[in-house]
PANU-879989 format. One record per residue (C-alpha): residue number from 0; x, z, y; residue in one letter. Coordinates in Angstrom, 3 decimals. Each point is the difference from the previous one (the first is absolute). Example, Ala and Ser with C-alpha at 12.3 -4.5 7.8 and 13.67 -1.06 7.14 Angstrom:
BEGIN
   num         px         pz         py   residu
     0     12.300      7.800     -4.500        a
     1      1.370     -0.660      3.440        s
***
This chain:
BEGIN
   num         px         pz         py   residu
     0   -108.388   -182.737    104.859        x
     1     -2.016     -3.062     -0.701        x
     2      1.454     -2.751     -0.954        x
     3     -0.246     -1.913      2.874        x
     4      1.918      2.487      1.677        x
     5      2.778     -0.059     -2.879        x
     6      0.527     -3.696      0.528        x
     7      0.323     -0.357      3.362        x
     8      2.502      3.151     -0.066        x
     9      2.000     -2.227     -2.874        x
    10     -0.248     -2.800      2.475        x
    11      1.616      2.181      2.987        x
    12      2.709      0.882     -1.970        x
    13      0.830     -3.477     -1.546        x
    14     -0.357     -1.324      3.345        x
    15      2.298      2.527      1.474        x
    16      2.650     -0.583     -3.019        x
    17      0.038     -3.914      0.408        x
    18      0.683      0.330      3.372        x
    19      2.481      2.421      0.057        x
    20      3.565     -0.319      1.634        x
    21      0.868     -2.731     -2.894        x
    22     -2.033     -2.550      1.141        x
    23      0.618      0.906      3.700        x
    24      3.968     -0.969     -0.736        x
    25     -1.329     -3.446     -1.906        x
    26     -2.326     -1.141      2.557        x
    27      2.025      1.109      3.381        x
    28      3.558      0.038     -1.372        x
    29     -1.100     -3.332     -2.149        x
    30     -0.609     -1.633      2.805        x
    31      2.526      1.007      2.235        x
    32      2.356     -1.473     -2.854        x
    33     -1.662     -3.202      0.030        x
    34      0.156     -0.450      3.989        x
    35      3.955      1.206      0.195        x
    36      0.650     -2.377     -3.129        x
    37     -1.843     -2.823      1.461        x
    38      2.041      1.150      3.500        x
    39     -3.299     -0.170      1.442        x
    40     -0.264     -3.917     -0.590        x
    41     -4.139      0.407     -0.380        x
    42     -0.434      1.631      3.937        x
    43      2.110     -2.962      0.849        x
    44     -2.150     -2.603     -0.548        x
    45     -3.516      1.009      0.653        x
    46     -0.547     -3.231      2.216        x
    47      0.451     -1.836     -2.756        x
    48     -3.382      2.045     -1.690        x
    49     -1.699     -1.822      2.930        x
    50      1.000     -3.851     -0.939        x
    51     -1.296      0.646     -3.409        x
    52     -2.980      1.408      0.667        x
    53     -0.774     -2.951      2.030        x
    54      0.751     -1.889     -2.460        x
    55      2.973     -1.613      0.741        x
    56      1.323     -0.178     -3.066        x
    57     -2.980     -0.412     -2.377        x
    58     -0.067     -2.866     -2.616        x
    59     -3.849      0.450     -1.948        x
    60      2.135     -1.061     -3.144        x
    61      2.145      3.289     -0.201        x
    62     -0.802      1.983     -3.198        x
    63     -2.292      2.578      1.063        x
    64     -3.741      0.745      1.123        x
    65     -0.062      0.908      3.309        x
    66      1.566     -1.030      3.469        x
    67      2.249      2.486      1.279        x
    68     -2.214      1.326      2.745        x
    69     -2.897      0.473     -2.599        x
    70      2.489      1.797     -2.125        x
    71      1.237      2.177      2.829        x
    72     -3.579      0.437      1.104        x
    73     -0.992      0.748     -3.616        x
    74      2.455      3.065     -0.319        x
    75     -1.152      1.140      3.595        x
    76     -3.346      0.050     -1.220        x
    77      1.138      2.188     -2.552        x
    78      1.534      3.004      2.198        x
    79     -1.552     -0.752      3.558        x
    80     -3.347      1.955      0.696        x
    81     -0.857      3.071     -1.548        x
    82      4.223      0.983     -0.634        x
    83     -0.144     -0.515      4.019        x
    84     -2.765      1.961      0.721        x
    85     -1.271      2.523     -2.693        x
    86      4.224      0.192     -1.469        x
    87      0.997      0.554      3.520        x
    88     -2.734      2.910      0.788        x
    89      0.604      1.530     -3.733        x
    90      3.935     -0.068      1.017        x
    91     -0.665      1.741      3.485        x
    92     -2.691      2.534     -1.386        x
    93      2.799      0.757     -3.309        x
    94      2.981     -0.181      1.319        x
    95     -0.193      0.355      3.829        x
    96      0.706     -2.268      2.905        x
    97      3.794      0.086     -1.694        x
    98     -0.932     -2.168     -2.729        x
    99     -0.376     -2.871      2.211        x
   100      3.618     -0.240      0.777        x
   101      0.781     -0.174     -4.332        x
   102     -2.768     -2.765     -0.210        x
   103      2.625     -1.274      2.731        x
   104      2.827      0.127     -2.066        x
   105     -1.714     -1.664     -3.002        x
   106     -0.909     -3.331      1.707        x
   107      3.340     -0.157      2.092        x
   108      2.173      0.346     -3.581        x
   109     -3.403     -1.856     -1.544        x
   110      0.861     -3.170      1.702        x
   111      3.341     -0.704     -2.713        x
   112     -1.987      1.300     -2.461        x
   113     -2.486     -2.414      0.418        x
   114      2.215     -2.598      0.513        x
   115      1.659      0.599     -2.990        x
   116     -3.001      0.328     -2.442        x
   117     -2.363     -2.858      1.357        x
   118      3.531     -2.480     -0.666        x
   119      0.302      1.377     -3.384        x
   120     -3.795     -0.332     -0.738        x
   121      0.406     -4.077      0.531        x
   122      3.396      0.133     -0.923        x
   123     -0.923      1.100     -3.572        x
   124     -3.420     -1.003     -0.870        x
   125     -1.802     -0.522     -2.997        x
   126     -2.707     -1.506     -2.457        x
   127     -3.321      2.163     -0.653        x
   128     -1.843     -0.269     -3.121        x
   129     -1.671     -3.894      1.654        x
   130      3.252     -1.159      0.684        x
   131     -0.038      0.644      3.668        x
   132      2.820      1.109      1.962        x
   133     -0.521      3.524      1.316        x
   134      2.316      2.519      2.206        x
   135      0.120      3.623     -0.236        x
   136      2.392      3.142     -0.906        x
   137     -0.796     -0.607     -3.536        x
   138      0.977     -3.374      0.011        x
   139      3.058      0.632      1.851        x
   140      1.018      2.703     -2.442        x
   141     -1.114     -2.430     -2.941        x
   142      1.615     -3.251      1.210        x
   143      3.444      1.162      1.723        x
   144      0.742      2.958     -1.744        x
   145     -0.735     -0.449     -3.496        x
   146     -2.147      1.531     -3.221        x
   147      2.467      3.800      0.330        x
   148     -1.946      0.240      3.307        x
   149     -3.512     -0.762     -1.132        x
   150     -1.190      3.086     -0.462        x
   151      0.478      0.364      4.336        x
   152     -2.423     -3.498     -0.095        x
   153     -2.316      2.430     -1.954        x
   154     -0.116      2.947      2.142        x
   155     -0.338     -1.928      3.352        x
   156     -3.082     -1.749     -1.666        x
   157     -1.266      2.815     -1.751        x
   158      0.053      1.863      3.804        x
   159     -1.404     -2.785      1.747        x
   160     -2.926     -0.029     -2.298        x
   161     -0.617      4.034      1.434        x
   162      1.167     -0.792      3.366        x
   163     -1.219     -3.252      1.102        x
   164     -3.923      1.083     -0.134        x
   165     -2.471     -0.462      2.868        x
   166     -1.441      3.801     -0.414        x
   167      1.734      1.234      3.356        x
   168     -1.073     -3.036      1.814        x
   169     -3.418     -0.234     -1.032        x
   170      0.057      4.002      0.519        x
   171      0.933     -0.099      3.545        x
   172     -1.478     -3.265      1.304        x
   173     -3.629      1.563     -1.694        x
   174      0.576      3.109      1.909        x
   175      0.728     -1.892      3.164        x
   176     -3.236     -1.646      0.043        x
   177     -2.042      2.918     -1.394        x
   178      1.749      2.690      3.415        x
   179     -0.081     -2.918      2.794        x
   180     -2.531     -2.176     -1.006        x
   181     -2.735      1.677     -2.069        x
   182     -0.300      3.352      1.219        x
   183     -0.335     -0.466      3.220        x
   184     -2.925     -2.561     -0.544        x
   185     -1.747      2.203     -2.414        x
   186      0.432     -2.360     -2.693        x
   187      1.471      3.019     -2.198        x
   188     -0.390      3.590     -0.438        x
   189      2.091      2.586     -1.846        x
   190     -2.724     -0.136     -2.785        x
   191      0.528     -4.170     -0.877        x
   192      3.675      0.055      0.661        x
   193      0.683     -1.145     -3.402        x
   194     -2.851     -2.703     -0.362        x
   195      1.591     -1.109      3.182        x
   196      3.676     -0.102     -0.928        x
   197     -1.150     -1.647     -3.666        x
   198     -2.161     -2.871      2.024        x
   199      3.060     -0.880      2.236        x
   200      2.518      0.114     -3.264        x
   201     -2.173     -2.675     -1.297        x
   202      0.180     -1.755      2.851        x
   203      3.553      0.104      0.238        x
   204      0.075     -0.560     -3.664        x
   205     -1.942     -3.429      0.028        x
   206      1.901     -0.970      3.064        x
   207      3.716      0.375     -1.360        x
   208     -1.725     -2.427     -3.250        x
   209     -0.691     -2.747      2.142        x
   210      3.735     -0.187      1.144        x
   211      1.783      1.155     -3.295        x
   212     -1.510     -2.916     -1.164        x
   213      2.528     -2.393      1.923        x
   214      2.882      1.785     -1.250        x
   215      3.066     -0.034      2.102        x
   216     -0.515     -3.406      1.592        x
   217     -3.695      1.900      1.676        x
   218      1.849      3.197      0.564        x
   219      2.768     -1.653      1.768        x
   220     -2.867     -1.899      2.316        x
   221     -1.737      2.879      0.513        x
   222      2.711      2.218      1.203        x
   223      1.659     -2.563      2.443        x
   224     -3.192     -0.208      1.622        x
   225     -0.806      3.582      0.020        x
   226      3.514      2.107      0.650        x
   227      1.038     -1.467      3.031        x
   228     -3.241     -0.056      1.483        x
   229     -0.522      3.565     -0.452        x
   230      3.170      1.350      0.614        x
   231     -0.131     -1.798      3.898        x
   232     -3.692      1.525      0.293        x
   233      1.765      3.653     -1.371        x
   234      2.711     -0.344      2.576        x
   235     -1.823     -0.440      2.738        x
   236     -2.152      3.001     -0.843        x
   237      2.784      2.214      0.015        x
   238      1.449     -1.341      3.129        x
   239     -3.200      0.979      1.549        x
   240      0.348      3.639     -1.345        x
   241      4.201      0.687      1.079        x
   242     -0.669     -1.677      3.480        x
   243     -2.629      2.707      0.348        x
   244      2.462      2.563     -0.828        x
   245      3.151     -1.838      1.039        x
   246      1.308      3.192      1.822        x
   247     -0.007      2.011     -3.461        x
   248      2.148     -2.889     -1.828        x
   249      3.184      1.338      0.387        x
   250     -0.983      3.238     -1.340        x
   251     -1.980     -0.976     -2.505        x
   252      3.746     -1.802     -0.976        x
   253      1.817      3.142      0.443        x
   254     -2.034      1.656     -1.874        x
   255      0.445     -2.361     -2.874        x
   256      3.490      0.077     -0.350        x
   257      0.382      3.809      0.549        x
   258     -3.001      0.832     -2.718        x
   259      2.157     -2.614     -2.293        x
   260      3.157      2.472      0.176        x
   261     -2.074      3.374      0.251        x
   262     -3.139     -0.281     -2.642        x
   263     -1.789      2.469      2.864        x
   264     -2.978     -1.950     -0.269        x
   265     -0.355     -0.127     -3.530        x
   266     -2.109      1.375     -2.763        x
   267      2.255      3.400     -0.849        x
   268      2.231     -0.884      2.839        x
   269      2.310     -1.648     -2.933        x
   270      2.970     -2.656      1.670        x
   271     -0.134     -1.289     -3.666        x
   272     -4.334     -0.778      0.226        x
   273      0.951     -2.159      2.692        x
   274      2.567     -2.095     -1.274        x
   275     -1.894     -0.267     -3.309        x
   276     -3.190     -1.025      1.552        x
   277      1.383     -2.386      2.138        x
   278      2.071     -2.111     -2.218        x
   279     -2.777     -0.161     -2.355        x
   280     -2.605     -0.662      2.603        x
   281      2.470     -2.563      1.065        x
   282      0.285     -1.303     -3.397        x
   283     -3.398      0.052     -0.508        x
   284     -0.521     -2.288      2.999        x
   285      2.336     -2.616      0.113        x
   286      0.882     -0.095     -3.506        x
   287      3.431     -0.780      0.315        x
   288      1.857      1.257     -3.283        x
   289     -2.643      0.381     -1.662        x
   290     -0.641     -3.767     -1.474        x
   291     -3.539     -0.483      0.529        x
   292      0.718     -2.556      3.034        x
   293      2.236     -1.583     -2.124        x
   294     -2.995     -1.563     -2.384        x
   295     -1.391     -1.810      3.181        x
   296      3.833     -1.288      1.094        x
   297      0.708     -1.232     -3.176        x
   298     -3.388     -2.455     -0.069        x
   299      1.766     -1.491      2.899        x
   300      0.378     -4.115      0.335        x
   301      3.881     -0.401      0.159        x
   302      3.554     -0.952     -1.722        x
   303      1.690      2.531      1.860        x
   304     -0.456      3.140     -0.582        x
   305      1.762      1.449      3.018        x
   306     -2.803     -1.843      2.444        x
   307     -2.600      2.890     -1.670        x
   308      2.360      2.791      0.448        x
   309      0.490     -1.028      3.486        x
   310     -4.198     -0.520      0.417        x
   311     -0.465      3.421     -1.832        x
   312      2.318      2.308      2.504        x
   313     -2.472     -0.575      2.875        x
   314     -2.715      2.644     -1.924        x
   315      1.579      2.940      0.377        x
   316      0.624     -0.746      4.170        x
   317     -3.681     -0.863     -0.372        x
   318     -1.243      2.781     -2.105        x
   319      1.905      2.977      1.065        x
   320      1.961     -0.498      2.849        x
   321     -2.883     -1.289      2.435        x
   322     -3.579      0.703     -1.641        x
   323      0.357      3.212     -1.662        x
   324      1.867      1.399      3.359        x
   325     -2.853     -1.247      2.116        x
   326     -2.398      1.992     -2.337        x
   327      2.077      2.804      0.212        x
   328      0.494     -0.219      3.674        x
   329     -3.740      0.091     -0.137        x
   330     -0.587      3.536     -1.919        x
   331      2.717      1.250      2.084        x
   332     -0.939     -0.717      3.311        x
   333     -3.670      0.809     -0.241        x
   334      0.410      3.205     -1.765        x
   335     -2.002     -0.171     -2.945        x
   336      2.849      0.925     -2.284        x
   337     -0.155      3.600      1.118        x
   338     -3.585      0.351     -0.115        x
   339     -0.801     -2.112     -3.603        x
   340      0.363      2.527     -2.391        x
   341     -2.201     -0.857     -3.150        x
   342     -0.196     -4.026      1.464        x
   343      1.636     -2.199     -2.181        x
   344      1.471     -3.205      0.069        x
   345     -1.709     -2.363      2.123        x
   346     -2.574      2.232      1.114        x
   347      3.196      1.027      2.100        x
   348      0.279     -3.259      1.211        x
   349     -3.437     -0.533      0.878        x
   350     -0.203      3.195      1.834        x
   351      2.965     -0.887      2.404        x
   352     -1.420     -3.437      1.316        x
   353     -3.258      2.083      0.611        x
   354      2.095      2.011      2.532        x
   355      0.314     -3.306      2.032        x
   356     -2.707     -2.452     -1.038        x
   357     -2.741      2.313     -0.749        x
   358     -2.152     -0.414     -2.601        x
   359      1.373     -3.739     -0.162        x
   360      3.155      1.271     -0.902        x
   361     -0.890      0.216     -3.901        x
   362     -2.178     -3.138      0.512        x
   363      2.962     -2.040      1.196        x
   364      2.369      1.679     -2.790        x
   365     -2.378     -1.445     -2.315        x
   366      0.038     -3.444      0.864        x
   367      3.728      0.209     -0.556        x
   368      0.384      2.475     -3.057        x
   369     -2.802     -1.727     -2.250        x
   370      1.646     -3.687     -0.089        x
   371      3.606      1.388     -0.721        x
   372     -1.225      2.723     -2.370        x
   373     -1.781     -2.862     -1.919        x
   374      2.866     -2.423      0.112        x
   375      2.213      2.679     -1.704        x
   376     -2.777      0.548     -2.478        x
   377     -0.114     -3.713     -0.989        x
   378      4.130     -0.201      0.359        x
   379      0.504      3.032     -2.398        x
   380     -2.220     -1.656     -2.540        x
   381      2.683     -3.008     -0.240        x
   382      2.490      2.310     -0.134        x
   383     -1.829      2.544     -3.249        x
   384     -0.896     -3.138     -1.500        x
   385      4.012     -1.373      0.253        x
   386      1.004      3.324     -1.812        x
   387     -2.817      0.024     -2.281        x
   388      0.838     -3.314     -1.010        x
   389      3.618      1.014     -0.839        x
   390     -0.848      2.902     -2.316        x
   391     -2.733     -1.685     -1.827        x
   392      0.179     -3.954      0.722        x
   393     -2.436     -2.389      2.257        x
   394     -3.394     -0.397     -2.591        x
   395     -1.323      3.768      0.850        x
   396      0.138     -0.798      3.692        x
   397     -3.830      0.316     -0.023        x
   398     -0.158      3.512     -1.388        x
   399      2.937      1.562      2.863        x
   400     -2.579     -1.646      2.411        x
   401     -3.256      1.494     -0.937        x
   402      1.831      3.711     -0.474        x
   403      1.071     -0.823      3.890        x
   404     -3.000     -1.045      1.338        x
   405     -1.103      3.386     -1.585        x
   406      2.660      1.895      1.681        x
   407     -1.064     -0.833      3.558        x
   408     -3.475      1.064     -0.785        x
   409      1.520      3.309     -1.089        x
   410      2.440      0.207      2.458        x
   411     -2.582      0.286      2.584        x
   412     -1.649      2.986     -0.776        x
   413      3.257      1.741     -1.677        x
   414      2.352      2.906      1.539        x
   415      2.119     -0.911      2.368        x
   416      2.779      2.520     -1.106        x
   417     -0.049     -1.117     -4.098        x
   418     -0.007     -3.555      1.381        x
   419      2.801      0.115      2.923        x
   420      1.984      1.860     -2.519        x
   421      0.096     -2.349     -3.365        x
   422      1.235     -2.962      2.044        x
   423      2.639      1.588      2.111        x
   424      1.302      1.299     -3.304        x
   425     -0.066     -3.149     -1.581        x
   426      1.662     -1.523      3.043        x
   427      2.700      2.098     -0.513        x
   428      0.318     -0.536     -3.625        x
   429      0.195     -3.988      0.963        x
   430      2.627      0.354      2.152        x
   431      2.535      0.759     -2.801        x
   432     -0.180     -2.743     -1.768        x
   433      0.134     -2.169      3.528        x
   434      2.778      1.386      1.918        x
   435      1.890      0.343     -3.713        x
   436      0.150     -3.551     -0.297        x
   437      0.418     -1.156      3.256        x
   438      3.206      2.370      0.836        x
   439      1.363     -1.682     -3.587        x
   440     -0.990     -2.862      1.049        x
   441      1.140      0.032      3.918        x
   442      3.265     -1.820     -0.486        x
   443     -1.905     -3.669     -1.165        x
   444     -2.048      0.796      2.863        x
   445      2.856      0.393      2.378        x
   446      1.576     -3.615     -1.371        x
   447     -3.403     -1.783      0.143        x
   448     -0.616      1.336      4.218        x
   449      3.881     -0.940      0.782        x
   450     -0.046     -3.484     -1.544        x
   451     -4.092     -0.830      1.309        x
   452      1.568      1.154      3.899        x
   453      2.807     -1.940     -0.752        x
   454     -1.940     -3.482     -0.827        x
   455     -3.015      0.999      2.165        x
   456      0.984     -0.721      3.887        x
   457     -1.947      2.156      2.535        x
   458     -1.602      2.438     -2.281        x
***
């Protein structure tokens, strides 16, 4: 066996530990502890989300970076696009129609969670290396937990640093162009596939420079412009597609919930492949638990800590709940699922719209998957370069930068399989340290959400 081979068997099998039943039980039954502890206070007050996003209550000389709709948009940026579309066909193809229902589950019980972990992140910030005030797991753990905990701070920044890499985005969003753009121009043959995928790296490469640049303050500009925009234009698209097929809807439902409770549909036919893959798929695409989003939250302009949890509980509904069940609405109802063996990710996709929209279809997916697939590559830069910065302090900056830039280059003509499976196992391994703190840390959060409702009339 080579030893390529070897190490992506390794990976399989770490991947497969870290998200064993464990984590399943922190992530689900975490969060179901933080919405029956919270007596479902967050869901009660999602009209409130809107007001603040409008900026009802902003004041430009908060503490903080960014507006709360740039830091809401910012961690969008971060799981919208290729979680929605290549996650989503990776779940189906893995797991079976089934594993829709679990991403379900994650983004219903992800809404407290959330909640809970965007108000700590502000709630218990803390000074980098320049003296800036940052937000993040890490600094949670750090700041409200004290120096017993550290080593927790460590791990979550330690993952991050594995986890938090553009490799899958600049993988997919290269193969996108290369399948539904390229090829069918003649631009490419099988022969320059590489030289192709290497010039397009670059070019993604020199691209994500020009924003990192700007920081946070660019970022957050960036992906208030961009997120919304594309995620109306997405929308529609997939309108388009289920009112072609509207009279297959309800099965396409009934045959997500009774895959979810069978595993008929899934690779071995295993109940347990289902579950697994969809809470991680789920995990994977609207990050709640996992602590990621919380890095954006926590750069958030405000005295009140609460306001961001509130702000932050709209991504999942976002995320999961509406976009990834309109892409999955799509595989289902047009088939492709059945018929895609040995397409991956969002070649899936891509190969679904074509069933309606022709050869447009991957055309049109493109104008929507290459913005959001480069906003999360500039927003998980901020949040690499937040954890770098934490293990070894703000003056190497330049040096996590460079090895980045490198990594999109690389990610673009990598395997899919190696790649997909070194940051789902360092999401899991992020999500300890996370949920750890915020079910210790639950009760503050609990006191801080009664007294803001209390003070704060109409929210």
């Amino acid at each position: 066996m080579s030893f390529l081979a070897s190490f992506e068997s390794a990976l399989n099998t770490f991947v497969a530990f870290a998200w064993g039943t464990p984590l399943l039980v922190l992530l689900v039954g975490g969060g179901l502890f933080l919405l029956i502890s919270s007596r479902a206070r967050p869901y009660r007050h999602l009209g409130h989300s809107i007001d603040l996003l409008r900026g009802k209550y902003d004041d430009p000389d908060d503490p903080g970076q960014v507006p709360h709709r740039q830091a809401l948009s910012t961690a969008l940026s971060g799981t919208l696009g290729l979680g929605n579309i290549a996650g989503v066909a990776l779940a189906i193809s893995t797991g079976g129609p089934g594993a829709i229902f679990w991403m379900w589950v994650t983004a219903l019980v992800g809404v407290a969670t959330k909640f809970f972990t965007a108000t700590l992140a502000v709630m218990y910030r803390g000074r980098d290396g320049n003296g800036e005030l940052q937000g993040g797991p890490m600094y949670v753990i750090r700041e409200g937990m004290g120096k017993k905990w550290l080593p927790l701070a460590y791990l979550f920044a330690l993952a991050g640093l594995c986890g938090l890499l553009p490799v899958f985005q600049s993988n997919q969003t290269v193969q996108l162009l290369r399948e539904s753009f390229a090829q069918p121009l003649g631009w490419v043959s099988a022969e320059n596939t590489f030289a192709f995928d290497l010039s397009l790296g670059v070019a993604l490469a020199i691209a994500a420079m020009l924003v990192i640049v700007g920081r946070i303050q660019r970022i957050g500009r960036f992906a208030v412009r961009v997120v919304p925009a594309m995620v109306v234009f997405y929308m529609a698209l997939t309108l388009i597609v289920i009112g072609y097929f509207w009279r297959e809807v309800p099965a396409a439902f009934a045959l997500i919930f009774t895959d979810a409770f069978s595993g008929q549909a899934a690779a071995g036919g295993v109940l347990g492949t289902v579950i697994a893959t969809g809470i991680s798929r789920g995990a994977f695409s609207n990050e709640a638990g996992i602590g990621s989003e919380s890095l954006a939250h926590g750069a958030a302009k405000t005295t009140e800590p609460v306001r961001e949890g509130v702000v932050a509980m709209l991504g999942p509904i976002v995320d999961t709940l509406v976009v990834c069940t309109c892409t999955a609405l799509v595989i289902l109802l047009t088939g492709v699922w059945q018929h895609g063996e040995g397409i991956e990710g969002v070649s899936l996709t891509a190969s679904a719209f074509s069933q309606v929209f022709g050869g447009w279809g991957p055309l049109l997916l493109l104008v929507m998957v290459v913005p959001l697939a480069f906003s999360t590559i500039v927003t998980y830069w901020y949040y690499g370069v937040k954890c770098f910065s934490f293990l070894f302090g703000s003056r190497w900056q330049s040096l996590y930068t460079a090895v980045y830039v490198v990594l999109i280059v690389l990610g673009a003509v990598a395997s899919l399989s190696i790649v997909n499976n070194i940051i789902i196992g360092m999401y899991a391994v992020m999500a300890i340290p996370t949920m750890t703190s915020t079910l210790l840390l639950s009760g503050r959060v609990n006191r801080a959400a009664r007294d803001y409702f209390v003070k704060t009339p109409g929210a």
